[in-house]
C-alpha positions in Angstrom: 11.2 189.7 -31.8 8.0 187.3 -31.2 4.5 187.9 -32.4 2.0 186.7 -30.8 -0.3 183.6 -31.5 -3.5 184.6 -30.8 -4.8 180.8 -31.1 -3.1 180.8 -27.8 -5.4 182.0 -24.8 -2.0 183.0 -22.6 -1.0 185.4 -26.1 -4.4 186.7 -26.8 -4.6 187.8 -22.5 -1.0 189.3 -23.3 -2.1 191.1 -26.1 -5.0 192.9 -24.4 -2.8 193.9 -21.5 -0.3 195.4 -23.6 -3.4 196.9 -25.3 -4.5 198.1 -22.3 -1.7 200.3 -20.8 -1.2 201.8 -23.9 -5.0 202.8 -23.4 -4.3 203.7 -20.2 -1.2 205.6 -21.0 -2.9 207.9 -23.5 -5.8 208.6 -20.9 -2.9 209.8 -18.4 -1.2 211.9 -21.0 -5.2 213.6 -22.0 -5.5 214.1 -18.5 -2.4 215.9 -18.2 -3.7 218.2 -20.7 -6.7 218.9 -18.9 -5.2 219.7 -16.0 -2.4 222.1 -17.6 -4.4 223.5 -20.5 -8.0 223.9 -19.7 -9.4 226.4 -17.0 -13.2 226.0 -17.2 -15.1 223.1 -18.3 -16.6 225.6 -20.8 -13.5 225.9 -23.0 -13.8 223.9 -26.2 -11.1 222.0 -25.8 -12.0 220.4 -22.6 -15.3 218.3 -24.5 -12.2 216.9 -27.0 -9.9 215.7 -24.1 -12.1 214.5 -21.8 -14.1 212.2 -24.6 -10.9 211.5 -25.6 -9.4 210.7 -22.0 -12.7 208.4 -20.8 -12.8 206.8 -24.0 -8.9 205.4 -23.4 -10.1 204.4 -20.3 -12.5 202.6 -20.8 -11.6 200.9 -23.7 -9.7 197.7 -22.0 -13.0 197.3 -19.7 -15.1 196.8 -23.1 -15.5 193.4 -25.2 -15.2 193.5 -28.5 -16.4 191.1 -31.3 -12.0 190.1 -31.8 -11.5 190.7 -28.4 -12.1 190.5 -24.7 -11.9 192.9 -22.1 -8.9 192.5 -18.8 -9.4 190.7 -16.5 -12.0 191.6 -13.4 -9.5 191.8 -11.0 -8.8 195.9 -13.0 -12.1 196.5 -11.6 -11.7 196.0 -8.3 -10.6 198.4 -5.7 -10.0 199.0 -1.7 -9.7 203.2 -2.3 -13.7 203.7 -2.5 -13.3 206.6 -4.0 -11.0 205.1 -7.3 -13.7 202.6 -7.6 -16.7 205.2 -7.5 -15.1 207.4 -10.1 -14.2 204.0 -12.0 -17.7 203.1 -12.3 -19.1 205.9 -13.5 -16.8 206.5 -16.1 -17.8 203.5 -17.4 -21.2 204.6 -17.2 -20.5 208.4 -18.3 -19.1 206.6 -21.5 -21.7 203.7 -22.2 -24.5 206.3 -21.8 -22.8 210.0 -23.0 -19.6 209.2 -24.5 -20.1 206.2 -26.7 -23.8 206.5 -27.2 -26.4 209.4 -26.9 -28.8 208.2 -24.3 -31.3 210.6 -24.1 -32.5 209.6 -20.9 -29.3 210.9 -19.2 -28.8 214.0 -21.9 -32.1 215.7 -22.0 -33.2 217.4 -25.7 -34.9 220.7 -24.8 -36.7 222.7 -27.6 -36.5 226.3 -26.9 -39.4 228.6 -28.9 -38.4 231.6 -31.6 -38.0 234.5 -29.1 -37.1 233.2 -25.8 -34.5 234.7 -23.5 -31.9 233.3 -22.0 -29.4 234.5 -19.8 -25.4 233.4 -20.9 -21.8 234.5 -19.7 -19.3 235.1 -22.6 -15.9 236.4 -21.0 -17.1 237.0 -17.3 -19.7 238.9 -18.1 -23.7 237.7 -17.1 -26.3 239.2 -20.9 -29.1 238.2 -22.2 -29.9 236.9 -25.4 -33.1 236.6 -27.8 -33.4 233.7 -29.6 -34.0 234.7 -32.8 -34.8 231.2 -34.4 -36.3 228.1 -32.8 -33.7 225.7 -31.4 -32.6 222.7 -29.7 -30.4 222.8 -26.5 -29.0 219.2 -25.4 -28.0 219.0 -21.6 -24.9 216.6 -21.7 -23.2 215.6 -18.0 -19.6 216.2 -17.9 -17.4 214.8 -15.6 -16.0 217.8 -14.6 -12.7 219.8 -13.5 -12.8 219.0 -10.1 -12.5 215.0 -11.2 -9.2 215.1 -13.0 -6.8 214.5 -10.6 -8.3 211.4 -8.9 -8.7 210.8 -12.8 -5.1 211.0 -13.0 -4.6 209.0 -9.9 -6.8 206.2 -10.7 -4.8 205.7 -14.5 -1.3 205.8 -12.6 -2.9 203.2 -10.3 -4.6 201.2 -12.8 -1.0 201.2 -15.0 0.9 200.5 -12.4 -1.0 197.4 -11.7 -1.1 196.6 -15.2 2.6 196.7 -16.2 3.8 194.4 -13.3 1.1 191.6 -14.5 1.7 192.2 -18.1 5.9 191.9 -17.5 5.4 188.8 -15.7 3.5 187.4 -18.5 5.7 188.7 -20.7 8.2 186.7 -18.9 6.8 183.5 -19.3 5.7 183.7 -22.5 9.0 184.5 -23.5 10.7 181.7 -21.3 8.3 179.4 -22.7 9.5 180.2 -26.1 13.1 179.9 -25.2 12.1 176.6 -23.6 10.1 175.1 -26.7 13.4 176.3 -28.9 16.1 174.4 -26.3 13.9 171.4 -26.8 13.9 171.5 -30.5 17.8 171.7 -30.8 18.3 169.4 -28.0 16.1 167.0 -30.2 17.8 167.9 -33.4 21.7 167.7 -32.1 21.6 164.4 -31.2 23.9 161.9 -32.4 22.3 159.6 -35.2 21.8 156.0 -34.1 
């Protein structure tokens, strides 16, 4: 077992990679709910798992006061379309997600009274409003996004695990080294 020394800029870098596809691990497994459990975007479970799944995402790609974010080269892409849908879920979570920009969601007072036309199961009614109200149009990413969601965290892990096993690697032979260098130093003969 070795912790990390997070004095040391190679550890710290380590320790936000490992960070990182764990984050992007648990957007993959969110994803995979939304694509097996939810049908609509207007089930109530889909608002939970895809916060939850953009959020995990794009956690690594935000600095922190004790922390910085991976490095750049996570953010670049040749598939335009992996880097599109990148970028704005960095966006959909700096200006929905994470914080309630009301530029982007809209706050719409509706008057005592009003109609509105709504579906519930399949079927088109209209309702009264029987009270003033508020009605806050958020964006969603959508249904149609999650599977180029999905492949753009199997990419984006992928990528992440070989560089974070070859740093691995030399942290740890760096460690070994440093410890064959102490008992090299302390097993020889006494003059």
């Amino acid at each position: 077992m070795r912790a990390l020394d997070y004095s040391v800029p190679r550890h710290a870098a380590l320790a936000r990679l490992v960070l990182a596809q764990r984050d992007f691990e648990a957007a993959l497994m969110l994803i995979g709910l939304v694509l097996e459990k939810v049908k609509e975007s207007s089930d109530p479970l889909f608002y939970a798992l895809e916060t939850a799944s953009v959020t995990c995402y794009a956690r690594p790609f935000i600095s922190g006061r004790s922390h910085k974010r991976i490095p750049g080269r996570y953010m670049a892409f040749q598939d335009v379309a992996l880097k599109e849908l990148h970028d704005h879920l960095l966006t959909h979570r700096n200006e929905v997600i994470a914080h309630s920009d009301d530029t982007v969601q809209p706050v719409i007072l509706l008057p005592k009274g009003a109609k509105m036309m709504c579906e519930v199961n399949g079927e088109k009614c209209e309702l009264t409003l029987a009270e003033h109200c508020d009605w806050v149009e958020t964006p969603r990413l959508g249904l149609d996004r999650f599977p180029l969601f999905k492949s753009l965290c199997e990419f984006q892990l992928q990528r992440i695990k070989t560089h974070a096993a070859s740093e691995m690697n030399i942290v740890f032979l760096h460690c070994i080294g440093v410890r064959v260098a102490k008992a090299t130093i302390t097993t020889l003969p006494d003059e």
